[in-house]
C-alpha positions, -999 to +999 in steps of 0.1 A: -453+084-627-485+067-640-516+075-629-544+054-620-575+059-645-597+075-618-573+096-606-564+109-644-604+116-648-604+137-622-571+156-625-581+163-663-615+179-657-600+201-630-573+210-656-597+217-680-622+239-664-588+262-652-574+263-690-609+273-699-605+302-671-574+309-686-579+307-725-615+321-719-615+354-741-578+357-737-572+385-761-603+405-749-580+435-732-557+456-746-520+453-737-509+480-710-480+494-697-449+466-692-465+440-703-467+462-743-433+468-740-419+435-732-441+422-760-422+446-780-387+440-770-395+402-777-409+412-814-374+421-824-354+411-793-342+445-792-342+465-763-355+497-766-381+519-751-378+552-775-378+576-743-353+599-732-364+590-695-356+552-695-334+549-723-316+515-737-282+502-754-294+514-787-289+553-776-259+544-754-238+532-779-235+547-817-229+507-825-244+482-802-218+455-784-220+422-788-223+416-746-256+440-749-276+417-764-270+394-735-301+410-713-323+438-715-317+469-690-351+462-668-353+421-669-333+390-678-338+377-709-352+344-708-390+351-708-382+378-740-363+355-759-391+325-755-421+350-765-396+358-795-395+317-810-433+316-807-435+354-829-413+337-855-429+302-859-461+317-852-464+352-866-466+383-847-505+388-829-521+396-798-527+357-792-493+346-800-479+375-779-502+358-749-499+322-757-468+314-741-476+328-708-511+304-710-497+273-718-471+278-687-503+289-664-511+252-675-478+237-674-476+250-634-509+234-626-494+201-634-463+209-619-484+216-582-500+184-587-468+167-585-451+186-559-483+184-539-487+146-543-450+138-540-452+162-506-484+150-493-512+131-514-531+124-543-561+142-525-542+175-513-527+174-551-561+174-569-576+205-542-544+220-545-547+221-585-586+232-578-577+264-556-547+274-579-569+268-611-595+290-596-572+319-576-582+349-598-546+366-592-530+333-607-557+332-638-543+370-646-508+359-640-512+331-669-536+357-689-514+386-697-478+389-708-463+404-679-431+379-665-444+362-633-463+336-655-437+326-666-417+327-636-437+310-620-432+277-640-399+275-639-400+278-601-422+245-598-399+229-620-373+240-597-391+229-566-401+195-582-365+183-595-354+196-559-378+177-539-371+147-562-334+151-557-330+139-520-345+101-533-325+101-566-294+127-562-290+128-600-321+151-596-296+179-583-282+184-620-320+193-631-323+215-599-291+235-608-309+241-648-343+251-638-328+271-614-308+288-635-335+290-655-357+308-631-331+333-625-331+341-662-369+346-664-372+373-633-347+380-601-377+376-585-369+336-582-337+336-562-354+328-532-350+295-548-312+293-538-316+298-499-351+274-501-324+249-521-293+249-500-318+251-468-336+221-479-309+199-491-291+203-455-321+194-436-331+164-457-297+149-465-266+163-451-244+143-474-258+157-504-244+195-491-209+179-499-216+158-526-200+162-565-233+170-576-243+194-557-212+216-562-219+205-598-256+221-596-244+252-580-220+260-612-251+250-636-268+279-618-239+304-626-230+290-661-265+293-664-271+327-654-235+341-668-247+361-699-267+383-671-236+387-647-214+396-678-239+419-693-239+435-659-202+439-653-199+453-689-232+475-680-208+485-650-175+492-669-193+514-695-224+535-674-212+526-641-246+511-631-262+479-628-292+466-649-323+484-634-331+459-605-301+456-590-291+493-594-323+503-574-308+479-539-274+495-548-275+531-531-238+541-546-254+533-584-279+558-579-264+593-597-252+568-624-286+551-630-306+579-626-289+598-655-301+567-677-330+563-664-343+595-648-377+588-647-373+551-625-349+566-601-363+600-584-354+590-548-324+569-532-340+538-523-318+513-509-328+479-488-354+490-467-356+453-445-383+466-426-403+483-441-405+457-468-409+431-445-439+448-430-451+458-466-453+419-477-488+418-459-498+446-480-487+435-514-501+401-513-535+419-501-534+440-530-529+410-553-555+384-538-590+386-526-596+392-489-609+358-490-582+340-504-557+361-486-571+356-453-578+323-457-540+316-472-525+332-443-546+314-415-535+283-432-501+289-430-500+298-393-518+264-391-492+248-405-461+263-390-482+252-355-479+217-374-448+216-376-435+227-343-453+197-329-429+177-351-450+169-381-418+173-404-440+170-438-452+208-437-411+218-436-409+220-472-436+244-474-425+262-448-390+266-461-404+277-496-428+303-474-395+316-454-376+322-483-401+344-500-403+359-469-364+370-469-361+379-499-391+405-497-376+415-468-349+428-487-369+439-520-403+457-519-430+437-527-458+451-548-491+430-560-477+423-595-445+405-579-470+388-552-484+365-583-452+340-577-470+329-538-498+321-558-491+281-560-478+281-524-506+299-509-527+275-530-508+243-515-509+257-477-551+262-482-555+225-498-534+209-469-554+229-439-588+222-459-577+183-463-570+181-426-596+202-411-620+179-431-603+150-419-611+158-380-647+174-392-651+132-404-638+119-374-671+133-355-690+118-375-718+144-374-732+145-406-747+180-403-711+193-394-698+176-424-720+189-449-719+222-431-684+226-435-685+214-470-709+245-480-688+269-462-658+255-491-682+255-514-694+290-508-661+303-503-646+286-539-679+299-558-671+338-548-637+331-557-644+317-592-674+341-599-645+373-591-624+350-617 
């Protein structure tokens, strides 16, 4: 996976100037809300909240089982438990507390550029990196200690060992880890299992029935066990679910709400609909209109690629229709909205690659550097809102 030298020079200053819109006065606001409490619950991986409204194990139970230090009552545990080894090799601070969720901003850069070279080319991979890099909602994402930066990482990883896995199968074993992985950080990632299964059928149909696959399906569940026991025990002893899933389960409500009073004041339920239609609305409350609008028109674009056969867009695609679902069946609000943010990114850099392409094919040279200013413009607001 060498790079030529060029192609390094480039990649590296585009890296750079994001991590400087990343690590750029990262400590400058105050934590808030979640993101102060799950700094806190990673401090002393305890769970706990201090609040008669949304209480935790440690008021539940006069001595605190074994299976509830498993997972927290709101999240998985995975994205606590990493912010926890960096407090005690590092020491407990408002950089520390922020670091991780910066260096996996960074660490999902790289990972687009792969994923958009291994998809496409070197060319959409660089722009792709660019537009991500400079997306204000993916610069917040990476800048405060909320989960989806995090999240967000392990679902590249995920999409780059599955992509690698239909040329070298053995790839399916690292597909079934990060995916599991994912699921640890946030539930928010298990649109990765229909995107997966999906993908793997229409690529290779032998793989569906292969040893490995079946083998990467049981990584996920080994993976993500300590959450399913937690919640059965969570279950047997309160007769609810963690928080997430108790909100989609109508019967859990009475159960939950007694535990959590102030999270569940109204039945809620799956709402397919409604959240479907809703998906337009949170990713406009998360992005600019211009990157929005943009994102969107490039998508359409794209699905008109592909049903005149261009079969390289169906990977995107399928990653776009799974988000899709699984919104439809979970609200989506602007914070959860952050996880589109390479995606969206990816879909732009493909349309602007192409449309450039026919722009060159005229030959007009005004056209071209006409066009070029409009990107130009358009990436400028974007990094001066960053």
């Amino acid at each position: 996976m060498a790079l030529p030298m060029k192609e390094k020079i480039i990649l590296f200053i585009v890296i750079i100037f994001s991590c400087f819109l990343i690590f750029f006065r990262l400590t400058r606001a105050d934590f808030q809300t979640d993101g102060a409490f799950y700094s806190m619950w990673s401090a002393g991986y305890l769970d706990y909240l201090f609040s008669d409204n949304q209480t935790t194990p440690i008021q539940w139970f006069f001595i605190i089982p074994w299976w509830a230090r498993l997972s927290f009552h709101a999240h998985p545990p995975l994205v606590f438990l990493i912010q926890h080894i960096f407090f005690q090799f590092f020491g407990d601070s408002d950089f520390i507390a922020l670091l991780p969720f910066a260096l996996a901003g960074m660490g999902s850069l790289m990972l687009l550029y792969f994923i958009a070279k291994k998809l496409y080319n070197k060319n959409i991979a660089i722009v792709s990196v660019f537009i991500l890099g400079i997306s204000t909602f993916f610069t917040w994402s990476a800048r405060i200690n909320y989960l989806e930066g995090m999240v967000t990482f392990f679902i590249l990883l995920s999409v780059f060992f599955i992509l690698k896995s239909i040329d070298h199968p053995r790839y399916l074993l690292w597909s079934g880890i990060a995916i599991g992985l994912s699921f640890l950080s946030k539930y928010t990632s298990f649109f990765l299992l229909p995107f997966f299964v999906l993908y793997i059928f229409l690529k290779n149909k032998k793989l569906i029935v292969s040893k490995r696959f079946f083998i990467s399906l049981f990584l996920v569940i080994a993976i993500f066990s300590p959450v399913i026991f937690y919640n059965i025990m969570l279950l047997k002893t309160r007769g609810h679910f963690d928080v997430q899933f108790s909100q989609i389960i109508p019967s859990m409500f009475d159960a939950a709400k007694k535990d959590w009073p102030k999270l569940f004041t109204e039945r809620q339920g799956m709402r397919p609909i409604q959240n479907f239609m809703n998906i337009k609305n949170g990713l406009g409350m998360g992005y600019s209109k211009i990157f929005f609008s943009s994102s969107i028109f490039a998508i359409l674009y794209l699905l008109f690629q592909m049903l005149r056969k261009e079969k390289k867009h169906i990977p995107l695609i399928l990653i776009v229709f799974s988000l899709t679902l699984e919104f439809t069946f979970i609200p989506l609000n602007e914070r959860y909205a952050a996880i589109w943010s390479p995606f969206l990114a990816l879909a732009l850099s493909v349309f602007i690659y192409e449309t450039y392409q026919l722009v060159q094919e005229s030959k007009l040279p005004l056209l071209q550097y006409g066009y070029l200013a409009v990107i130009g413009i358009i990436c400028a607001i974007e990094i001066f809102f960053n």
